[in-house]
MDAnalysis code that builds the backbone (N, CA, C; Angstrom):
import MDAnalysis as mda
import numpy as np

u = mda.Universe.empty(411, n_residues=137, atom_resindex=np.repeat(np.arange(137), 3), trajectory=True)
u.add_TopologyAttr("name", ["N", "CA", "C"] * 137)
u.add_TopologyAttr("resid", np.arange(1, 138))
u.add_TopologyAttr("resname", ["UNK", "UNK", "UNK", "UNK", "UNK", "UNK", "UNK", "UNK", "UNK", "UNK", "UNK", "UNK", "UNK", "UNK", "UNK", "UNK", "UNK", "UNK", "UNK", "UNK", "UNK", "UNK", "UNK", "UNK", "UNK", "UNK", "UNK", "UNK", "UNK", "UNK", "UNK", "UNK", "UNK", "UNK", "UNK", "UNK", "UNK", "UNK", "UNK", "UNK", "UNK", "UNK", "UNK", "UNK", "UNK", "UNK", "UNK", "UNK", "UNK", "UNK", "UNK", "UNK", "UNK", "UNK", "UNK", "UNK", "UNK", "UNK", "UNK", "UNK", "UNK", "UNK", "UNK", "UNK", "UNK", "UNK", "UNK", "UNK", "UNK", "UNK", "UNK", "UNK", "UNK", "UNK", "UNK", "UNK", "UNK", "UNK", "UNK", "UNK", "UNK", "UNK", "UNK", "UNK", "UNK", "UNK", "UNK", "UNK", "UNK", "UNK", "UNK", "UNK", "UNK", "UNK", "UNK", "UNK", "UNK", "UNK", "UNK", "UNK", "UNK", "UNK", "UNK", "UNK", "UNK", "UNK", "UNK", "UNK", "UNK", "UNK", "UNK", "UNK", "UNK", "UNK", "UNK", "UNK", "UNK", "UNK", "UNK", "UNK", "UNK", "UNK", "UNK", "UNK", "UNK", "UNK", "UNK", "UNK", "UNK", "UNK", "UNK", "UNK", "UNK", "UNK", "UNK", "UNK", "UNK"])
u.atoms.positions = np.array([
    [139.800, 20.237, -47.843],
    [139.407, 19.415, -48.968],
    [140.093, 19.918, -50.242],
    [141.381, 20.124, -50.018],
    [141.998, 20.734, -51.172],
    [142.016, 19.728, -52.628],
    [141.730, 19.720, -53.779],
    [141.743, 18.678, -54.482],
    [140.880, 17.249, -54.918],
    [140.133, 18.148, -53.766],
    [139.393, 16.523, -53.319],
    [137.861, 16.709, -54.319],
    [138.224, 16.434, -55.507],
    [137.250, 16.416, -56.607],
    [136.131, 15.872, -56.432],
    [135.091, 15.874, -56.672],
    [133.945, 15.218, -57.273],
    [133.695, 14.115, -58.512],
    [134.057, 12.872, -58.695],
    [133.662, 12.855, -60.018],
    [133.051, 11.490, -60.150],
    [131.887, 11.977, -60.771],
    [130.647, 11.126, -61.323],
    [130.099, 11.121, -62.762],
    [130.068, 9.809, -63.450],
    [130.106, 9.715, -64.518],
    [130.918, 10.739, -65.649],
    [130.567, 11.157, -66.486],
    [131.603, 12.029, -67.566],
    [131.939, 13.344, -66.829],
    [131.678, 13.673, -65.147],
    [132.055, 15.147, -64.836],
    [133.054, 15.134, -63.909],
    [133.612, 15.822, -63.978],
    [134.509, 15.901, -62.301],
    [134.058, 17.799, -61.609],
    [133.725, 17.955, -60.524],
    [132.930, 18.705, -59.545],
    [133.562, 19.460, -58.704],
    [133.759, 20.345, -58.131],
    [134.013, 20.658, -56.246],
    [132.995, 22.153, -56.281],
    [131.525, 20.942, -56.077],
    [130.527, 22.200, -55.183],
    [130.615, 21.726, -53.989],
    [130.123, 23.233, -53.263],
    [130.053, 23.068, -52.010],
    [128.854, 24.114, -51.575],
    [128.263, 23.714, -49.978],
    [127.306, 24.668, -49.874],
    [127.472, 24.659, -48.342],
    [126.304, 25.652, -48.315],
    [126.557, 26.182, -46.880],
    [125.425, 26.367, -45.964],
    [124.426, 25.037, -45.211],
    [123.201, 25.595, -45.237],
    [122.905, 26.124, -43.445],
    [122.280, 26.359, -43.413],
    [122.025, 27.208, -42.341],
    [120.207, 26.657, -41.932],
    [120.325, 26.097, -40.595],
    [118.600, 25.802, -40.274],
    [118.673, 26.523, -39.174],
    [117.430, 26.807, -38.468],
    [116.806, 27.097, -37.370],
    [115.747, 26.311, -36.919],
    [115.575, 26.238, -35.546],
    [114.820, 25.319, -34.800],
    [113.345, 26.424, -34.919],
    [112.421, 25.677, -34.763],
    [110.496, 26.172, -35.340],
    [110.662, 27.732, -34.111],
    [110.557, 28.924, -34.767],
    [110.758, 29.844, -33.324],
    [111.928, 29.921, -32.750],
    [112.477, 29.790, -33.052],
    [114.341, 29.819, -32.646],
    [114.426, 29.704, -31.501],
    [113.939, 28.721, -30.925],
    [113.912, 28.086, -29.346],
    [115.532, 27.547, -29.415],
    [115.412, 27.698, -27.961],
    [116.939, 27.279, -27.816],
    [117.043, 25.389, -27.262],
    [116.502, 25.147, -28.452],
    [116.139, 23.821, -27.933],
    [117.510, 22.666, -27.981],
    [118.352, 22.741, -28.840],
    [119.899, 21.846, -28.991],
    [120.544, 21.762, -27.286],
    [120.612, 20.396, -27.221],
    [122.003, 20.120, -26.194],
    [123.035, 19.891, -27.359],
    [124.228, 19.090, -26.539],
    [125.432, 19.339, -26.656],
    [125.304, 17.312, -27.300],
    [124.765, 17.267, -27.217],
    [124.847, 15.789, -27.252],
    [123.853, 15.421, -28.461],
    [122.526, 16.475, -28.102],
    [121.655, 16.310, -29.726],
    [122.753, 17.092, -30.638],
    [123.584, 17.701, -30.983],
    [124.381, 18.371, -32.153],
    [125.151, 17.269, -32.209],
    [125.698, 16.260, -31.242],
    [126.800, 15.356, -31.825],
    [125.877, 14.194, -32.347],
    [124.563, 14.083, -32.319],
    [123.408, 13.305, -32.765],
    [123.306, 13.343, -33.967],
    [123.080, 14.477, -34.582],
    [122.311, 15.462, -35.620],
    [123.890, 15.310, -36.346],
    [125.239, 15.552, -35.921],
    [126.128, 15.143, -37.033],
    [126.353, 13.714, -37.484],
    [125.913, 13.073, -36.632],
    [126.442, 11.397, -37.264],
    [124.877, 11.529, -38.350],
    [123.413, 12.028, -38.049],
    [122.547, 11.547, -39.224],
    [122.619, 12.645, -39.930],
    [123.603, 13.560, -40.430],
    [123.807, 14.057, -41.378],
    [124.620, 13.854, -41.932],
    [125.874, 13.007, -41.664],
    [127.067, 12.326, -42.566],
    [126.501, 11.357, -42.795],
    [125.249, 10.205, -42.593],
    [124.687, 8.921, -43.033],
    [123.459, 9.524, -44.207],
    [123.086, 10.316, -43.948],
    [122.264, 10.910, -44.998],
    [122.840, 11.803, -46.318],
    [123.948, 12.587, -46.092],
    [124.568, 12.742, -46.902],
    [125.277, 11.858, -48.125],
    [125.859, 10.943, -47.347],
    [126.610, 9.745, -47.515],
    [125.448, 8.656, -48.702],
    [123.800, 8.966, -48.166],
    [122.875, 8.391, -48.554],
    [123.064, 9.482, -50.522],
    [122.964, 10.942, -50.601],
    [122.805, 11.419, -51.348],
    [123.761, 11.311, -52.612],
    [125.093, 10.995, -51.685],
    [126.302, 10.604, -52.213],
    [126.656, 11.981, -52.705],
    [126.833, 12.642, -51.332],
    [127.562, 13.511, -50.826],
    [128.636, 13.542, -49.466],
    [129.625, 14.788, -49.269],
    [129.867, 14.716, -48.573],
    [130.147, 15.636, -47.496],
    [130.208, 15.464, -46.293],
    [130.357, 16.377, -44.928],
    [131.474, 17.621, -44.405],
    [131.595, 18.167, -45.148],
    [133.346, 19.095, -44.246],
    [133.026, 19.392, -43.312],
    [131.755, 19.952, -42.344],
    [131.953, 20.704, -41.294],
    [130.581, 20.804, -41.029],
    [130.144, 20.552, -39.141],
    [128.681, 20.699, -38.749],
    [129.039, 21.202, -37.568],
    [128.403, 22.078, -37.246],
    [128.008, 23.025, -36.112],
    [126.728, 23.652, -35.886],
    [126.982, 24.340, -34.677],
    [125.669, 25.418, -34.064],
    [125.323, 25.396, -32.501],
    [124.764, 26.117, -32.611],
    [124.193, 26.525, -31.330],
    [123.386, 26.374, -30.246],
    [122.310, 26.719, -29.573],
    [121.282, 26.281, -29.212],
    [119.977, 25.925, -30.263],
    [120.232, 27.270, -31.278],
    [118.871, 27.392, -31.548],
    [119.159, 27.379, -33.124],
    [120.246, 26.703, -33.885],
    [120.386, 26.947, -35.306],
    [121.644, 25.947, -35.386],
    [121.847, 25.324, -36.436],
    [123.097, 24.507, -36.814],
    [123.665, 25.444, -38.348],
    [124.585, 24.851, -38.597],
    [125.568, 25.496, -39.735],
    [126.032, 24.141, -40.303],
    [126.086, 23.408, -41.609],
    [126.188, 22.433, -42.225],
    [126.929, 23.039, -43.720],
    [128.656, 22.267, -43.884],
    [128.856, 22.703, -45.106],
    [129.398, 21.082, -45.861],
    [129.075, 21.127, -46.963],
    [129.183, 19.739, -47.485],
    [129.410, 20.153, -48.795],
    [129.706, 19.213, -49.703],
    [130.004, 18.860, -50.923],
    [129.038, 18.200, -51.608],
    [128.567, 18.390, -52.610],
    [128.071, 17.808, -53.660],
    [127.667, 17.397, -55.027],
    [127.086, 16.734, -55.971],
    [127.481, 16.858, -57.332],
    [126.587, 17.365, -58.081],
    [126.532, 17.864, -58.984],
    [126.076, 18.518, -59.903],
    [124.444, 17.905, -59.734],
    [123.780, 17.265, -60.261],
    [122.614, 16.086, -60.494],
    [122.241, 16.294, -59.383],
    [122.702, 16.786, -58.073],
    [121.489, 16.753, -56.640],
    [121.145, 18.036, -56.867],
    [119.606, 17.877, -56.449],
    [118.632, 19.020, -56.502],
    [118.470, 19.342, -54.623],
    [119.329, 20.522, -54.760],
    [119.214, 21.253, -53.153],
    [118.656, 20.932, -52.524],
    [117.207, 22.195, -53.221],
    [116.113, 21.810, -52.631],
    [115.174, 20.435, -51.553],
    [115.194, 19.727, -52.893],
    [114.643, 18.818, -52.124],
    [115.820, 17.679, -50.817],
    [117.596, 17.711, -51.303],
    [117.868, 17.626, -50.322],
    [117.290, 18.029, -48.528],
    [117.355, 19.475, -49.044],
    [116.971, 20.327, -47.735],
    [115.815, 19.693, -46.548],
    [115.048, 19.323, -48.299],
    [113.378, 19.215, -47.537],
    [113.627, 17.860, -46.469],
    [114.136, 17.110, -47.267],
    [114.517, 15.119, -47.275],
    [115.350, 15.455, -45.443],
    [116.288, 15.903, -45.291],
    [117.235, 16.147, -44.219],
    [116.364, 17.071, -43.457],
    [115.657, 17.671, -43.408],
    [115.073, 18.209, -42.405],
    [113.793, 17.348, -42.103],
    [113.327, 16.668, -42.493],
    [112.277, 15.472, -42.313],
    [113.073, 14.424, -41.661],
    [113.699, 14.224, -42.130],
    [114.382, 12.536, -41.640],
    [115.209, 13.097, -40.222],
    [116.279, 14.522, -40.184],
    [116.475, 14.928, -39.115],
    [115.658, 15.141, -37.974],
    [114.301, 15.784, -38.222],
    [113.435, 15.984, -37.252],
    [112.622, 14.856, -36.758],
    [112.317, 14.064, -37.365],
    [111.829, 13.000, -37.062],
    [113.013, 11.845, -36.097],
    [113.788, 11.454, -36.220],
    [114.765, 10.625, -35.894],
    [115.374, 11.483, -34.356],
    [115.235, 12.862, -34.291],
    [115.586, 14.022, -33.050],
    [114.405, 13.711, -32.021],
    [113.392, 13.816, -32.385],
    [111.723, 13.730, -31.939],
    [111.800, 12.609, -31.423],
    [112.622, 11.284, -32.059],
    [112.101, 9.893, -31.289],
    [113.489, 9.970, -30.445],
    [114.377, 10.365, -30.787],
    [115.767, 9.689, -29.478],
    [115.733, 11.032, -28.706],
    [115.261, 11.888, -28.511],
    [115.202, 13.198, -27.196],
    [113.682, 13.869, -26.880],
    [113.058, 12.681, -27.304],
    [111.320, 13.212, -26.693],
    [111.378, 14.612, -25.602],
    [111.917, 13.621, -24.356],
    [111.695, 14.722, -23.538],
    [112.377, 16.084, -23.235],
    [113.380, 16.488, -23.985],
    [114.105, 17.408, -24.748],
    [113.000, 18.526, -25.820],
    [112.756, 17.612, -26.572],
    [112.298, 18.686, -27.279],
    [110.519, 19.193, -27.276],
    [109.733, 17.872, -26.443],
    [108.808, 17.895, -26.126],
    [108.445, 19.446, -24.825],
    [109.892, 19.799, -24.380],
    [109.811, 21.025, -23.649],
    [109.936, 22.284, -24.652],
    [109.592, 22.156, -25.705],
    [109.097, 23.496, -26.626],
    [108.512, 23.275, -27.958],
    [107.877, 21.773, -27.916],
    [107.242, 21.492, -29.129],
    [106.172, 20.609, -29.115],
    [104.610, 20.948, -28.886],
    [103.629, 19.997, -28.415],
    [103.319, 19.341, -29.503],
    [103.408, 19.673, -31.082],
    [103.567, 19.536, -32.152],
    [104.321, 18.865, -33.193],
    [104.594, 18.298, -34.054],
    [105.422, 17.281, -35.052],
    [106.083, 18.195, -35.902],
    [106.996, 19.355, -34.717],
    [108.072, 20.024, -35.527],
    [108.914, 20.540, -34.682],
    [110.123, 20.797, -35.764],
    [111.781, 20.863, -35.210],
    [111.810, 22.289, -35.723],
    [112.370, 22.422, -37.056],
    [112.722, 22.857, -37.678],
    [111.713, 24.371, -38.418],
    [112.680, 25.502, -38.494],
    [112.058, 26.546, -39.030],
    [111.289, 26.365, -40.739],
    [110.398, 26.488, -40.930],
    [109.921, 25.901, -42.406],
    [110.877, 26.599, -43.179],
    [111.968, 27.675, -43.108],
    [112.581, 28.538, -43.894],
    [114.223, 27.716, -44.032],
    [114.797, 28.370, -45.012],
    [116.323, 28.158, -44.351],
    [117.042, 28.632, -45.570],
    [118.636, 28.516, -45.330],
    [119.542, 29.662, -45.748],
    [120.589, 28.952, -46.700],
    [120.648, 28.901, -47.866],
    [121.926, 28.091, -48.305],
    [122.635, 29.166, -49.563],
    [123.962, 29.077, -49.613],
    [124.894, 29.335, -50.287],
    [125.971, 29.062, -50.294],
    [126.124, 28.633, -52.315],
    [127.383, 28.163, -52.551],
    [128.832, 28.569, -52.249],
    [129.575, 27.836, -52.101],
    [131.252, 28.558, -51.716],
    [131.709, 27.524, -52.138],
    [133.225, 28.292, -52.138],
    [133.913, 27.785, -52.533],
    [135.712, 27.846, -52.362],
    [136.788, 27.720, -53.104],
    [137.564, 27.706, -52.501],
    [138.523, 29.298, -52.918],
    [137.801, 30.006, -53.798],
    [138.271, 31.427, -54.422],
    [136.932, 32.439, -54.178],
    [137.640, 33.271, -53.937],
    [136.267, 34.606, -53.799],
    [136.050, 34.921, -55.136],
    [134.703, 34.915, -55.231],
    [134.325, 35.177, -56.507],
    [135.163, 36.666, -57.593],
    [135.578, 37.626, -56.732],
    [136.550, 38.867, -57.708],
    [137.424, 37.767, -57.990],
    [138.716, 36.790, -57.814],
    [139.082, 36.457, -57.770],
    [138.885, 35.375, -59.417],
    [137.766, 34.606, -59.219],
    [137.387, 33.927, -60.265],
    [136.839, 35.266, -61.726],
    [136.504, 36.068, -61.177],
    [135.955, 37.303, -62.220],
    [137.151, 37.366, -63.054],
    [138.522, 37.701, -62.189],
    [139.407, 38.093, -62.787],
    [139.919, 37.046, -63.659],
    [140.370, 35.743, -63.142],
    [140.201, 34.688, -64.235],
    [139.846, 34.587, -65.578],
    [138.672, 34.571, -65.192],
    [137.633, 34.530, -66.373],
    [137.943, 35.401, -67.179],
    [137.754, 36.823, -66.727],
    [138.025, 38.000, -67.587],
    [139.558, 38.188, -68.497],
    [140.578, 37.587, -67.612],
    [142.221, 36.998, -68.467],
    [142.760, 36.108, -69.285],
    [141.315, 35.498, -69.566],
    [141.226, 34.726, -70.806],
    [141.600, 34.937, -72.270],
    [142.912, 34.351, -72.533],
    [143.895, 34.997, -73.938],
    [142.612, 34.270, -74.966],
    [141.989, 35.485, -75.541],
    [140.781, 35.192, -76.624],
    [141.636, 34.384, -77.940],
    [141.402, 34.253, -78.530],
    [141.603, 33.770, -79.690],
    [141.871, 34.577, -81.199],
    [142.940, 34.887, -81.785],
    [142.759, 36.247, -82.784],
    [142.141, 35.581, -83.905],
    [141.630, 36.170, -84.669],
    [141.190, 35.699, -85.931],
    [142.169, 36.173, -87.085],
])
């Protein structure tokens, strides 16, 4: 996504994040077919936030999600919104999948992991910043 700006109303953007879920108990509950599930309703939900997708993965028991977004979205409640609408929408198209480790109306670990990145390591931007020809008086 080299270049590939952000820009909404008077700003132009390139955040990015990096979130990290786990399944309730880190059951190894994911097939191979719920992760290619779970990426199409996270590029339609994203897409909903008016954001966007670089990269979805994971495992049995945890996915890895890195996307783009603009300034004005509040994480948080992304997080909350996508793990509701994910778990719910997982629950009705693989019942009997996930009904083998969840008698209950949950997917997802109540916790989870996000951090920003980007396309410079932060020493990198330090130094920047810090080479800033001041201004003499």
């Amino acid at each position: 996504m080299k270049n590939d700006f952000y820009s909404r109303g008077r700003s132009v953007s390139d955040l990015k994040a990096h979130l990290v879920l786990t399944t309730k108990y880190r059951e190894k509950v994911f097939t191979s077919e719920m992760l290619t599930r779970l990426h199409e309703i996270t590029e339609n939900l994203l897409e909903k936030w008016e954001c966007r997708l670089i990269e979805i993965n994971g495992e049995e028991d945890h996915v890895h999600i890195l996307f783009q977004y603009h300034p004005a979205m509040e994480l948080s409640k992304f997080v909350n919104n996508f793990k509701s609408v994910s778990s719910r929408k997982l629950r009705q198209e693989f019942p009997e999948q996930i009904n083998k480790f969840y008698w209950k109306e949950v997917f997802w670990n109540s916790s989870y992991f996000i951090a920003s990145c980007g396309g410079v390591t932060i020493s990198t931007l330090k130094k920047y910043v810090e080479n800033q020809t001041c201004p003499h008086e």
